[in-house]
C-alpha positions in Angstrom: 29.3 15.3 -0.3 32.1 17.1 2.1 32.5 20.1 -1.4 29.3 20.1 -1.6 28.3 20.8 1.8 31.2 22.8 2.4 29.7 25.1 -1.0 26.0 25.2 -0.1 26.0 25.9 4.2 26.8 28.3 6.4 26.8 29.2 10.1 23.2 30.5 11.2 21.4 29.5 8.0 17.8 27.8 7.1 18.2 24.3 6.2 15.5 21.9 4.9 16.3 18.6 4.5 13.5 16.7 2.8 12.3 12.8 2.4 9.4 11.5 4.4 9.7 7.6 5.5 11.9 7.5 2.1 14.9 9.6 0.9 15.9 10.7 3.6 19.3 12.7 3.4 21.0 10.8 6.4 24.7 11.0 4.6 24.5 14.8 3.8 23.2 15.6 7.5 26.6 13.5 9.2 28.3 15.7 6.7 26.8 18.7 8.4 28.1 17.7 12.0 31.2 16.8 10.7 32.1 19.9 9.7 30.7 21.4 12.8 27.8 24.1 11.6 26.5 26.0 14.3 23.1 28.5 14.9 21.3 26.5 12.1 17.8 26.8 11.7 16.8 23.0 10.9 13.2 22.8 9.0 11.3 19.7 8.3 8.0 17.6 8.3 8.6 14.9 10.6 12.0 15.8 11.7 13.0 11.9 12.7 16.5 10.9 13.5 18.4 12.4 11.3 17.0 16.0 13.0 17.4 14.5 16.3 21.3 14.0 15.9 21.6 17.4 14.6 20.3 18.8 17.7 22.5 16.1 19.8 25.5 17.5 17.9 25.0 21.4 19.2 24.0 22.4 15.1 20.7 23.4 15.8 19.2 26.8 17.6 15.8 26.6 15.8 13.4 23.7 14.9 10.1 24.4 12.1 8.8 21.3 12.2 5.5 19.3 11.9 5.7 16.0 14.3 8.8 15.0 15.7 9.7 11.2 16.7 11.6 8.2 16.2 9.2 6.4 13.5 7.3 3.3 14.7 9.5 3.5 18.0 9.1 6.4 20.6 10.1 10.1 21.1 13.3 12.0 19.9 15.1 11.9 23.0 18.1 14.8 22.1 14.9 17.3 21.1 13.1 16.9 24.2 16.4 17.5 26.3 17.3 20.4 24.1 13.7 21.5 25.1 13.2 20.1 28.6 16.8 20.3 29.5 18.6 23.0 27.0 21.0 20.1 26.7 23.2 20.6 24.9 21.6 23.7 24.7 18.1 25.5 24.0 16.4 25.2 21.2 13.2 27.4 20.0 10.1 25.6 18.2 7.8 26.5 15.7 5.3 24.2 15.0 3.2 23.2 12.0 0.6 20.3 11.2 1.8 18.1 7.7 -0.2 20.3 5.4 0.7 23.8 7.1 4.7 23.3 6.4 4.1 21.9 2.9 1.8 24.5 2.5 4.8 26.9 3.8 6.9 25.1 1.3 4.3 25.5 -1.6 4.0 29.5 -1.2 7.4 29.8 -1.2 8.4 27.2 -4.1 5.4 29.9 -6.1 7.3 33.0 -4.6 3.9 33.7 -3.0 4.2 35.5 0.3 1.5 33.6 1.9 -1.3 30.6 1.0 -4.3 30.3 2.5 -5.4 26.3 4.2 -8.8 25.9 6.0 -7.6 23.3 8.0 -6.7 25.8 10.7 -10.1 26.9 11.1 -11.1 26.2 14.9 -7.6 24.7 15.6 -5.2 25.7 18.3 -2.3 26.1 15.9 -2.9 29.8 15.1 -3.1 30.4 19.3 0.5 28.8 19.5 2.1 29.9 16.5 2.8 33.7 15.6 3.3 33.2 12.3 0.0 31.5 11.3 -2.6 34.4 10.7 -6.3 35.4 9.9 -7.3 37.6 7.2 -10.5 38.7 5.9 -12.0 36.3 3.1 -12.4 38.7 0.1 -14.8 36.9 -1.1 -18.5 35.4 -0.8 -18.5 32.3 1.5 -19.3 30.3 5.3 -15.9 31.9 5.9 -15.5 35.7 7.1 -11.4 34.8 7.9 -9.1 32.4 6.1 -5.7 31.3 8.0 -2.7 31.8 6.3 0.8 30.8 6.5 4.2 32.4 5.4 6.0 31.3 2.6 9.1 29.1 3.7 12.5 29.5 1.6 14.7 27.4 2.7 18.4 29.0 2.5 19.7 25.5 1.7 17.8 22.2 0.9 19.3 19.2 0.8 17.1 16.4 -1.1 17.2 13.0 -2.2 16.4 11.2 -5.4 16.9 7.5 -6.7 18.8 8.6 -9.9 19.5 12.0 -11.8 21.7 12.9 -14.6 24.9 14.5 -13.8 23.4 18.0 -14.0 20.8 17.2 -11.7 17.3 16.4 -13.6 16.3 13.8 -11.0 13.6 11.1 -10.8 11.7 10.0 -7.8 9.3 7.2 -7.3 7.8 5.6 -3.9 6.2 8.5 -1.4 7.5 11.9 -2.8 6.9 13.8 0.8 7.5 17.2 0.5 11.1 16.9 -1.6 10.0 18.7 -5.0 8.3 21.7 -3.3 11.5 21.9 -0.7 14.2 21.7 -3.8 11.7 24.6 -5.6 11.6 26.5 -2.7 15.3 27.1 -1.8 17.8 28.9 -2.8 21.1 26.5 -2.7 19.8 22.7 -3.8 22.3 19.9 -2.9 21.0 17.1 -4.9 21.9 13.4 -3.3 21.7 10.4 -5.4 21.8 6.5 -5.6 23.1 7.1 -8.9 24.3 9.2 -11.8 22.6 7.9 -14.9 22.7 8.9 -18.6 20.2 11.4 -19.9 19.1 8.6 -22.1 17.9 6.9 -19.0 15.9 10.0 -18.0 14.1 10.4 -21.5 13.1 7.3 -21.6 10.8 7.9 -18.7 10.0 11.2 -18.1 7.1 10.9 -16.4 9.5 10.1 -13.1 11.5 13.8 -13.6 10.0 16.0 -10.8 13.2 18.2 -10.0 14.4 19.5 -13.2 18.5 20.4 -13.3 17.5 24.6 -13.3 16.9 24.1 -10.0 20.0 22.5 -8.7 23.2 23.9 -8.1 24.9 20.7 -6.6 25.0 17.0 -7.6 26.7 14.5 -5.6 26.0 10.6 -6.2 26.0 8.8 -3.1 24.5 4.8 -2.7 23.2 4.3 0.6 23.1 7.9 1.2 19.8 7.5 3.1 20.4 4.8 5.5 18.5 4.2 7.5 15.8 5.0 5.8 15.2 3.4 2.7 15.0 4.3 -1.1 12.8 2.6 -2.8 13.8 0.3 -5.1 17.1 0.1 -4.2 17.5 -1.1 -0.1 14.8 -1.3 2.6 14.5 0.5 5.9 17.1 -0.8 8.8 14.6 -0.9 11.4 17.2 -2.4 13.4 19.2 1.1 13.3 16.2 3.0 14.8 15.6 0.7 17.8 19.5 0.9 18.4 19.1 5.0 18.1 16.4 4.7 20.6 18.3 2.9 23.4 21.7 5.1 22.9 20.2 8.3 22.8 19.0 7.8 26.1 21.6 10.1 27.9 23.5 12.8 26.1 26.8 11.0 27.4 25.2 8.0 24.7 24.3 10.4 22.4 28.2 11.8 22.0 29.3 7.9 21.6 27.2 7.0 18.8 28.1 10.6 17.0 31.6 9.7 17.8 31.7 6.2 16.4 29.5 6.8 13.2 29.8 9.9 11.9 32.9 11.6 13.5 34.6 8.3 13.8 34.1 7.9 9.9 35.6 10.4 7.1 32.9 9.4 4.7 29.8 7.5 3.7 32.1 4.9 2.5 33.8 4.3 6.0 30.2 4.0 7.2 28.8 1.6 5.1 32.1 -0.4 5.8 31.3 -0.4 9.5 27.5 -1.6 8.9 29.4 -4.3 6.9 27.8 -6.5 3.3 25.6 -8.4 5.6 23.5 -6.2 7.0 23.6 -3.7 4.0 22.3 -7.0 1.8 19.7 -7.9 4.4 18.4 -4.4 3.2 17.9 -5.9 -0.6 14.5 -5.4 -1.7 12.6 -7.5 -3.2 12.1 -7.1 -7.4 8.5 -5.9 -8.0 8.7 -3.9 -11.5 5.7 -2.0 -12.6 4.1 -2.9 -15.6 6.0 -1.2 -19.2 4.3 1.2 -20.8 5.0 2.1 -24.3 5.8 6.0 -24.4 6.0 6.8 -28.4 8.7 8.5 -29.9 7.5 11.7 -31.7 
């Protein structure tokens, strides 16, 4: 993860890091503060806690987001001082519902300048954010304008999947989010794994390979990579972490302790899981609830 991050990012770029609930790059974003980017513009549908420790860390200048919170607990407490208090320093917004971002993310994975959603129509969204616009509807309809949105491409995206072959044709299952439109809509992929499989594995189901390996330039295959947050079929959520986040984030001062203890106090993802220790990683087990074979033919 520390070549790969080292490869992909730079100072001032546009980073997307996808997952929602699930997948959610958690060991490649510590990598990022670790190695102390600065000026980032950070980009994400529900920007959650991995987003709120960037900001915490002094990565972030710019936020494109749609929702920001602690999931299931409360607020992001480092965005809102970064906005309320420019602690550790100010941060500019520009805000999206769900479907505008992905619809950002979608005209840019087509290399469309723009796509069209009528889901702005009679919102506020277009009053409070410059980059949604109206054009004329070139065609017969109840609609004389249609809003529009820019495409979004992502300098670098950083995205998850449960397994991939070495060269990076990856398979997802659970909620996909946003994660193949973000990887199709960057320029530099970073491709995180639970694990490196063979590419028999991958042709034996290929209905599951939504990020092919043309689209990624780096492969790096790392278990636990999203705790936190889950991947399913491999460990649950550790609700238990965002609660914690919640109470420490409270001051900046608690902010700086829990950055210092788990991701600048820790050379690795290995060193972290250490300090979470088996216990509480196997807690995390899921379950075993295999769908149903299906016979796929050989041809």
């Amino acid at each position: 993860m520390a070549g790969a991050i080292d490869a992909a990012v730079e100072d001032g770029q546009t980073i997307y890091l996808g997952g929602f609930t699930h997948l959610i790059p958690f060991a490649a974003g510590h990598e990022i503060i670790r190695q102390g980017y600065e000026g980032l513009t950070a980009a994400r549908a529900t920007p959650d806690l991995i987003y709120d420790q960037l900001i915490a860390a002094g990565c972030v200048d710019d936020v494109i987001f749609s929702w920001a919170g602690n999931p299931g607990v409360g607020s992001l407490r480092a965005f809102r001082r970064a906005v309320e208090e420019a602690v550790p320093h100010a941060i500019g917004l520009e805000e999206y519902s769900h479907f505008g971002l992905v619809t950002r993310l979608e005209a840019g994975a087509r290399r469309l300048p723009f796509l069209p959603l009528r889901s702005y129509v009679g919102s506020d969204y277009i009053e409070h954010t410059d980059a949604i616009r109206l054009i004329d509807n070139p065609y017969d309809g109840d609609l004389d304008e249609i809003p529009v949105v820019p495409a979004l491409n992502p300098d670098v995206a950083i995205v998850r999947a449960q397994r991939a072959t070495e060269d990076g044709s990856a398979q997802l299952w659970g909620i996909l989010g946003e994660i193949v439109e973000a990887a199709f809509a960057a320029d530099t992929v970073v491709l995180s794994v639970e694990e490196i499989v063979d590419e028999d594995v991958i042709r034996s189901d290929p209905n599951r390979t939504f990020i092919p390996d043309s689209v990624v330039d780096y492969v790096v295959e790392e278990p636990y990579g999203s705790h936190p947050s889950y991947a399913q079929g491999y460990y649950g959520r550790d609700n238990e972490a965002y609660l914690t986040w919640d109470e420490q984030s409270q001051s900046h001062e608690g902010t700086q302790e829990w950055l210092d203890e788990w991701v600048y106090g820790v050379d690795n993802r290995r060193e972290y899981l250490e300090k979470l220790t088996p216990k509480r990683l196997l807690d995390l087990e899921p379950t075993t609830n295999y769908a149903t074979p299906i016979d796929m033919g050989e041809y």
